[in-house]
MARMI-349270 format. One record per residue: x, y, z of N, C-alpha, C in turn. Coordinates in pm, whole numbers, plus 50000, padded with zeros to 5 digits. Layout:
# MARMI-349270
XYZXYZXYZ ...
This chain:
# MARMI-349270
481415158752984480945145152961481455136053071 480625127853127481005121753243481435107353157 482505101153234483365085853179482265078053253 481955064353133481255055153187481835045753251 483045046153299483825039153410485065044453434 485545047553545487045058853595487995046153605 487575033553629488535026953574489275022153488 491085029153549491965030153382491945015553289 492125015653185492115001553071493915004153101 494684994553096496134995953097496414986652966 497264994752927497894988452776499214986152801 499674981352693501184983052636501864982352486 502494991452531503304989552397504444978652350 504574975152267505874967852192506434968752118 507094979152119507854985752014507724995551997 508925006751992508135023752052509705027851940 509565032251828509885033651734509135046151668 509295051051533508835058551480507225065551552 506435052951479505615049251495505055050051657 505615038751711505685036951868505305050451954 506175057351928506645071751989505455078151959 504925082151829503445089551814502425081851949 502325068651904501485060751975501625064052114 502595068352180502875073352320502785084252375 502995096052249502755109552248501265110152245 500365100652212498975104552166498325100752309 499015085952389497935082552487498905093352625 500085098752628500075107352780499965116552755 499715125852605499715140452591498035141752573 497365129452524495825132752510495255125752553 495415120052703494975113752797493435115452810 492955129452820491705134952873490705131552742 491275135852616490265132352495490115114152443 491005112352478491245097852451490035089452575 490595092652668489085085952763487835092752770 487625101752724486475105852662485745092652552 486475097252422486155084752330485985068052371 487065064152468487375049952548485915048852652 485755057952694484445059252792485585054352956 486825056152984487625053353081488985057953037 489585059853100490845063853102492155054953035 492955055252956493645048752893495415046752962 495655036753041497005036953089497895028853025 499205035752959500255031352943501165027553006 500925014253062501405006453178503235003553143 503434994252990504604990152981504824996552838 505984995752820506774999852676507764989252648 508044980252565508894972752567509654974052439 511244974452470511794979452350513234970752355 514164967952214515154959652264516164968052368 516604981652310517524987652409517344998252493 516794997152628516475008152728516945020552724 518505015952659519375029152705519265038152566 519105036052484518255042252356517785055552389 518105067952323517535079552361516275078052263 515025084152319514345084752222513095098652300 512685098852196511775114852128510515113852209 509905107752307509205107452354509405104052550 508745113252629508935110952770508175102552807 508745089552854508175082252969507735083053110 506465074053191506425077553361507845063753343 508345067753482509505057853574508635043653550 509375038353513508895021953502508385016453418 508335024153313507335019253181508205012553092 509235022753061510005012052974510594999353011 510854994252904511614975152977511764969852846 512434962352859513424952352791512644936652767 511834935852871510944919052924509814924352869 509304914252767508144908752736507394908152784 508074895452891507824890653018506604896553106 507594911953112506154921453214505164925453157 504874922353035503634918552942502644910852950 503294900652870502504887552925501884881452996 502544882353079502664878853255501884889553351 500944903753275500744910653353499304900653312 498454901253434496954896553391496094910753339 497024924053436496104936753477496044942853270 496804938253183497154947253069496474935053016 494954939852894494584930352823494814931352676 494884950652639495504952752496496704956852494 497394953052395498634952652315499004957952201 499424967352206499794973652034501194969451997 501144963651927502444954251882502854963751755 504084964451744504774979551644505994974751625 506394958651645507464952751572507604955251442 508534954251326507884954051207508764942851165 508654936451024509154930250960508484915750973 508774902850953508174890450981508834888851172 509964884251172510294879051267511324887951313 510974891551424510484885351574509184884851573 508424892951490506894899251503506094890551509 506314880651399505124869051418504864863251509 505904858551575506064849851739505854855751823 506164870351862505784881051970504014883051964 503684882251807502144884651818502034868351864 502044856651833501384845551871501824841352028 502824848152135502964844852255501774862152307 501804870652216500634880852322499564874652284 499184866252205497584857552154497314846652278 498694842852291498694827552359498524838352553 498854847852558498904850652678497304860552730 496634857752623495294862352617495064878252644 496134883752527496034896452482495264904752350 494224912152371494054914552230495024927152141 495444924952031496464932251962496154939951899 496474947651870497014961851784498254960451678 497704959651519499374963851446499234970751345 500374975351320499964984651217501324974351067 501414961051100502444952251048502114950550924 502234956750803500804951050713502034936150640 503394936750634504114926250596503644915550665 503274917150779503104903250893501864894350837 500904904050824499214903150807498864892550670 499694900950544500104895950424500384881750424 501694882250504502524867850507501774856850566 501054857450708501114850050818499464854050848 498734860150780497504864350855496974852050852 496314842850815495634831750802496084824350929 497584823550998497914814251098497384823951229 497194836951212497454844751299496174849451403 494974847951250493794849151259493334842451358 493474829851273493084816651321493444811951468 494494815851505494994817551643494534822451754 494244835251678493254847951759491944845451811 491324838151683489594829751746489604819251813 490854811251790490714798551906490944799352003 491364813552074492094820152180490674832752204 489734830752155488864843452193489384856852207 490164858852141490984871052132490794880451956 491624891551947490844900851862492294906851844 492164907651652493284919151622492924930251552 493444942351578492774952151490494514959151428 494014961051282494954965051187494664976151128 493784985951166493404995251052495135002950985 495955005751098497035010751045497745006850954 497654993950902498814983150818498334990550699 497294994250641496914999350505496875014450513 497465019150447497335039950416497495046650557 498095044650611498425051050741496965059950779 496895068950821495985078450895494785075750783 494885070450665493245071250608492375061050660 491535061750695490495044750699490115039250702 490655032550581490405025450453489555011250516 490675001850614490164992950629488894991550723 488264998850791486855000250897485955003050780 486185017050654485305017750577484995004550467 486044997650433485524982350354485094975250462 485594973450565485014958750592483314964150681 483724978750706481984981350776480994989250717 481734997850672480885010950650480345007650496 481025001750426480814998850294479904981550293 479424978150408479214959150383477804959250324 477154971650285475954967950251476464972350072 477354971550013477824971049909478844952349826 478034949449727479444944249691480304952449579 481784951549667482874958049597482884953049469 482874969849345483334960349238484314966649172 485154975549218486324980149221487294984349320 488774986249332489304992349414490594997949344 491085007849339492395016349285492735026249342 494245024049377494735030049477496335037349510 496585048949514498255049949547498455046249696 498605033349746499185029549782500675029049881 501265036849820503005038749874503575053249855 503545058249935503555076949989504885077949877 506145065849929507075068649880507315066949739 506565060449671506475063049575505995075149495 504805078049525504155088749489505115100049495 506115106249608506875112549652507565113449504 508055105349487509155100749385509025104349278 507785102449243507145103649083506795126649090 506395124649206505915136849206507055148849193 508115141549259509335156149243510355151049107 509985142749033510285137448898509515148248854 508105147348877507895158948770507375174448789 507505177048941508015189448945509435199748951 510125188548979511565192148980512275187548863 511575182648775512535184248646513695170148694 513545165148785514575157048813514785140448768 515865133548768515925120448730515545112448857 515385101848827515035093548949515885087349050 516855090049030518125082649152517965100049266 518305110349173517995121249280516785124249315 515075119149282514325116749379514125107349469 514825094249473514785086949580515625093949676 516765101749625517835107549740516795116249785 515985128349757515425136849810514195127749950 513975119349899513065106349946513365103350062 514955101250051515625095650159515925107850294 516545118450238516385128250292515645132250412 514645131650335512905139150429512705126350512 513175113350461512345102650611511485096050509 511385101650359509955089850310510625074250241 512105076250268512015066550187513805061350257 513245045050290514555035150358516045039250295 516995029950364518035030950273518525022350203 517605016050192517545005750079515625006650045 515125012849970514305016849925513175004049826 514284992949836513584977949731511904979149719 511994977649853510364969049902509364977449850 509934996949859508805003749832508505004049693 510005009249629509865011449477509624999049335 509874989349445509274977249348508124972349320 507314976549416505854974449397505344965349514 506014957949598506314949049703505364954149788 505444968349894504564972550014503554976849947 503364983049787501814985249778501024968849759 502094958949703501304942949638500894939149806 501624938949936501204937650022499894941450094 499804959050064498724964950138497584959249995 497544958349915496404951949825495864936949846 496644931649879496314913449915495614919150031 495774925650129494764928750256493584932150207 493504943050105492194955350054491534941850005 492364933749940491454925049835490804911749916 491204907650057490764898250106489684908150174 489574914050233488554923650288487104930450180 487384935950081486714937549955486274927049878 486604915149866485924904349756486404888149833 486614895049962487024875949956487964867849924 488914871649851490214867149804491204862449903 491434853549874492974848249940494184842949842 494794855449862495794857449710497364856149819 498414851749831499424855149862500374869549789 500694882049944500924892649822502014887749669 502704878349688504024877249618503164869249507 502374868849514501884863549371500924871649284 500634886449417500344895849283501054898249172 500624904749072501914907348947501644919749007 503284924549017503834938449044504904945848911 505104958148960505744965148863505934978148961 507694985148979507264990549008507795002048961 508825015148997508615028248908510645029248911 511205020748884512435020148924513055021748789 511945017348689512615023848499512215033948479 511245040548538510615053448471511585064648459 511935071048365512795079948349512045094448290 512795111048354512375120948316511565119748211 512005111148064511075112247964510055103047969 509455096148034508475095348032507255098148104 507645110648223507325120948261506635128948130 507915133048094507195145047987506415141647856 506645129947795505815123747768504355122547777 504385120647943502885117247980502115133347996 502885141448003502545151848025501865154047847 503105154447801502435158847663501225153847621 500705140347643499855132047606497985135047698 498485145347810497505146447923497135140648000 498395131848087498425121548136499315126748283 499475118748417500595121548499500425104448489 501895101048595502255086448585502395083348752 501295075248802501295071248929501465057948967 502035049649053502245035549074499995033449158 499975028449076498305020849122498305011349182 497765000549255497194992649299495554992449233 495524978649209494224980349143493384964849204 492244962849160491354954049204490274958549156 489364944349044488994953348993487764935548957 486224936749027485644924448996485654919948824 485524911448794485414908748631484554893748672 483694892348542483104880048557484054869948554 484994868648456486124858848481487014860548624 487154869548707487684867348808488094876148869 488854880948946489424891749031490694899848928 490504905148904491874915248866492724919948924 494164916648953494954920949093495854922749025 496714937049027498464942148977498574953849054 499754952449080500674967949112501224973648974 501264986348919502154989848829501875004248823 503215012848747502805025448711501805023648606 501075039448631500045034448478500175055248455 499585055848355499195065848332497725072648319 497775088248384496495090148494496215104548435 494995106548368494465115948292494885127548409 495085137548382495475149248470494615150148501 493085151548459492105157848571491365144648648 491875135048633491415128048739491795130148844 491045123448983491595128049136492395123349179 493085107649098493785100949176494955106049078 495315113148956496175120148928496725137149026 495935139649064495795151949181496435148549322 496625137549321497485128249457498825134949447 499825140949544500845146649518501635143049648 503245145149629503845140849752503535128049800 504215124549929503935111649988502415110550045 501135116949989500005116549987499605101549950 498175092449994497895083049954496295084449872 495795077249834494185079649774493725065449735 492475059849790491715048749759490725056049698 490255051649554488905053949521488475036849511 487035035449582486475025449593485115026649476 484585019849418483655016049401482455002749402 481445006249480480354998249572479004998049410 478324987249453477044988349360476264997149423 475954998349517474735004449631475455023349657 476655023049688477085035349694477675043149577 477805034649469479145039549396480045044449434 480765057149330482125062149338482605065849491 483195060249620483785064349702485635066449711 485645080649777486875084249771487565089449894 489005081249919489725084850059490915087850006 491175103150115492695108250054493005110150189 494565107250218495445113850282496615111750316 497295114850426499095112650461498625096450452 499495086750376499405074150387500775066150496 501895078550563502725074150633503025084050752 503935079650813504425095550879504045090251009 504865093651159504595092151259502905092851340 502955107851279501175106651396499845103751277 499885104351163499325095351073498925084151130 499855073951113499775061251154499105059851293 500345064451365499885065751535498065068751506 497695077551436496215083551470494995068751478 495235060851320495175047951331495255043051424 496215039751465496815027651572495725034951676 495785044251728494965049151835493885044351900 493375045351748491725046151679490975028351689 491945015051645491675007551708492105004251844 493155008151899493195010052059492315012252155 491385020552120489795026452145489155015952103 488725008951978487975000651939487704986652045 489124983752062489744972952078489184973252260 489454986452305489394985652471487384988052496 487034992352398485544991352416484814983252367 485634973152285484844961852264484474960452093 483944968052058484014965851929484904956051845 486344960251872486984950751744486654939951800 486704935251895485824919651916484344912951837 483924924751830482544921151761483084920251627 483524932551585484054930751453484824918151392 485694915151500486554903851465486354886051406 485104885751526484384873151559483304874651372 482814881651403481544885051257482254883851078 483264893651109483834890550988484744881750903 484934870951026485914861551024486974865150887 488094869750917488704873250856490054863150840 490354861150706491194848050677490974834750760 489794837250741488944823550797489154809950695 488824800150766488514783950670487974785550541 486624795950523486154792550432486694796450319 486144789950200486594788050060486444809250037 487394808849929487654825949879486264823449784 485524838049796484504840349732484794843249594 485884846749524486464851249414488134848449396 488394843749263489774838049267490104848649169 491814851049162492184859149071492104858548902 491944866048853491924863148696492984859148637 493374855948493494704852648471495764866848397 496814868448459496654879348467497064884848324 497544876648232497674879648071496564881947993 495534880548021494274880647980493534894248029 494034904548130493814918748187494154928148055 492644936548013493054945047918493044957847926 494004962747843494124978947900494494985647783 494804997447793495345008247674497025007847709 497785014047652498825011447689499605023447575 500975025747654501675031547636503035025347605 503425029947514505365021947469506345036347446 507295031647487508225042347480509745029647381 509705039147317511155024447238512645038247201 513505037447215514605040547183515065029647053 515205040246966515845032746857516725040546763 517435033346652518075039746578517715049646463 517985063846463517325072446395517635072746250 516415058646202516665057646054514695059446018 515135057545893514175057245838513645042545831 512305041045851511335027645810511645020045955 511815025646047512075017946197510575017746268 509805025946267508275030846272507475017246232 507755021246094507225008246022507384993846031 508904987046117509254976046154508354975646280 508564983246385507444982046458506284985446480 505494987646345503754987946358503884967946308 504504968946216504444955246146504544945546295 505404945746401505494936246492504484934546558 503924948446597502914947546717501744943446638 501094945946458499924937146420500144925246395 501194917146437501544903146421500994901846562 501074911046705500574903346822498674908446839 498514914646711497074921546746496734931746818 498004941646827498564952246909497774961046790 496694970146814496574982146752497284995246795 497755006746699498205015946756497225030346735 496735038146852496095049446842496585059246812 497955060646865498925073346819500005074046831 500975080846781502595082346806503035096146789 504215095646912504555110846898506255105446877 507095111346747507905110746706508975119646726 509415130046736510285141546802511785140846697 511795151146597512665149846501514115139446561 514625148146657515665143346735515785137546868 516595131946886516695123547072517825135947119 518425128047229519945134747301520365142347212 521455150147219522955152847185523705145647127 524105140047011525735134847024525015122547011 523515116347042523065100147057522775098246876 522215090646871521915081246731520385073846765 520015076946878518745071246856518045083146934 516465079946872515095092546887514305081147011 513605089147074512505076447143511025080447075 510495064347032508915065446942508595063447062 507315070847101506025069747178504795064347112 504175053547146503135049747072501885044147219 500875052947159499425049747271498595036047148 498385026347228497585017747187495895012247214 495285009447105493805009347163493854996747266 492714993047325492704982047419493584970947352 493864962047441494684950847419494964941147528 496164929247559495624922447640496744924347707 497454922347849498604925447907499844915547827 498924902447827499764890047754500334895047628 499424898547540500054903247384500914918447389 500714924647520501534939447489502874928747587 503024924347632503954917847674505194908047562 504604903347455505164895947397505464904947260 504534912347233504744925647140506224935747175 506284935847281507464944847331508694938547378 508414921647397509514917247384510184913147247 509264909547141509984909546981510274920646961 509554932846979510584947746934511444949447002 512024942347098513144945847158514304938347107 513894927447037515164921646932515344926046840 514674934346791514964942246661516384947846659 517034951846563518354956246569518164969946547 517594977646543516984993846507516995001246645 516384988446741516014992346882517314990146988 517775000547052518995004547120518514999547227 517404999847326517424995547453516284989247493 515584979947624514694977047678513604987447678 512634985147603511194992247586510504994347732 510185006647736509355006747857507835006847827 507134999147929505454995347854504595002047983 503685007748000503045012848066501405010148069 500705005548155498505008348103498715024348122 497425025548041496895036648034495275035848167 495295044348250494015037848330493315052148289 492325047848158491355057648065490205058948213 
């Protein structure tokens, strides 16, 4: 195949990290396939990183790495930028001086995008400039080219999703390993899937993030992530693993989005996931979007949602976009966190109804069952079933009731499980779960 121009596109990097490093391994080890796709040759001009003297996992040419911005900015010859800072700051300001220096960007930041996309956007078009993010959402799946392109002759009227590898990880060797959850975050930590301080993932935080993106892209929404309602898998304990098992269920942290005539439906939480569904079949730090379109229906994306050349593959992929022009077109057309008014506002989120699951520890007497059916038909809580188990622990004094409930509203299983938790029968904080039938 002959290149429709031998003249190289010169890039740079900013930030050559995990991530970074794939991104570097991909443009000098697959130089030849990469300008194939580019239609020209792809040069990795600069690398800019805070400490030079840094050993790191990937070989540089003489002169690439640097410390200065500066030889960024300031180059006229480098017009894209893959920016691979992470966190808010420095990142935000590093992306708005490569905007201001009439660079188009590359990130795979999805915290940045979340927080700051609206200033960032907006920056980008008044500057005739272009950002492409496919990486910030599910690493190597993607997700975001198929909503905002491949899917536009659809309106979205669902989206549900695992979201956070490391989570999934977590839940998954919970219940193949028989294990508690402090020693699957250690195993987590171990392998690379999971920080050392683990907050952001297991709270529900980086999937509520990558969903405020899915959901401004899919319906129009302009939700701040921190005002999704989150939940995330940091109570779930062995038994309610086996539990869900018994019931024909596995227990996955979701992301959901979901149109309703009253409004957008937006939460992070574990829920429980019929075993033969596909997004119960998600295993390991694996990710899975099932979308549903009016025009296409049921669509489904699985794969590594993290991991060095994952991501990198992404990042690549608009790198290419970005140097042939496309994400420009894309950018300008879809005005993304643009002026205009959100096409759909969120619903309220007590008013979201679901099936639901209770797990209660209580004292192993008699007529304790009965104190709490009596509570939950005071909130209009119906119950479908309960699994009772003669005995709890060893040596304990309380059994745990399992009770599946018919539909209901998040608000009333909320206030239902906080009066059974004053009960004096009941030994500890109730764990409440949806059921996603």
């Amino acid at each position: 195949m002959q290149l429709s121009d031998t003249t190289p596109s010169n890039v740079a990097l900013v930030g050559v990290g995990t991530v970074g490093a794939g991104v570097a391994r991909l443009l000098t080890e697959q130089a030849d396939r990469l300008a194939r796709h580019a239609g020209r040759p792809l040069r990795l001009t600069r690398a800019v990183v805070r400490d030079v003297a840094r050993p790191r996992e990937v070989k540089l040419a003489d002169g690439v790495l640097t410390d200065d911005l500066a030889s960024v900015t300031g180059d006229e010859s480098i017009r894209t930028v893959v920016q691979l800072v992470g966190g808010l700051e420095p990142a935000r300001s590093i992306m708005l001086e490569l905007l201001e220096a009439g660079k188009d960007v590359v990130t795979a930041n999805k915290a940045l995008l979340a927080e700051h996309g609206p200033e960032l956007f907006d920056r980008a078009r008044e500057l005739g400039r272009s950002i492409a993010f496919e990486a910030s959402v599910a690493g190597g799946i993607p997700i975001i080219t198929n909503i905002a392109q491949c899917l536009s002759a659809n309106e979205i009227q669902s989206l549900h999703g695992i979201l956070n590898g490391t989570c999934n990880f977590i839940l998954t060797e919970m219940e193949e390993q028989e294990t508690d959850y402090a020693t699957a975050v250690a195993e987590a930590q171990r392998l690379g899937y999971a920080e050392a301080d683990p907050t952001l993932d297991v709270d529900g935080s980086d999937a509520a993030q990558k969903l405020a993106i899915l959901a401004h892209l899919a319906f129009g929404a302009r939700v701040a992530w921190h005002e999704i309602p989150r939940e995330g898998v940091e109570r779930i304990e062995p038994l309610d693993i086996h539990f869900a098992a018994e019931l024909g269920y596995r227990i996955k942290l979701l992301a959901v989005a979901e149109l309703m005539s009253e409004g957008l439906e937006l939460y992070v939480s574990p829920q429980l996931v019929r075993r033969d569904a596909p997004l119960a079949e998600v295993h390991g730090a694996y990710n899975a979007v099932r979308v549903v379109g009016d025009a296409v229906g049921r669509v489904w994306f699985h794969g590594l949602g993290a991991g060095q050349m994952p991501t990198a593959s992404a990042v690549v992929a608009d790198l290419i976009d970005t140097v042939v022009g496309r994400s420009a077109i894309t950018f300008r057309t879809l005005e993304l966190w643009s002026q205009r008014p959100p096409r759909v506002s969120p619903r309220d989120h007590q008013q979201v109804e679901s099936r639901y699951y209770f797990r209660f520890s209580v004292k192993d007497d008699s007529g304790v069952l009965a104190e709490i059916a009596s509570v939950l038909g005071r909130f209009d809580v119906s119950i479908a079933s309960v699994i009772q188990h003669e005995t709890g622990e060893e040596g304990s004094d309380s059994v745990p009731i399992v009770l599946m409930t018919h539909k209901t509203t998040e608000g009333a299983a909320q206030r239902a499980t906080a009066a059974i938790d004053q009960l004096d029968a009941v030994r500890s904080t109730s764990v409440r779960m949806r059921v996603a039938d």
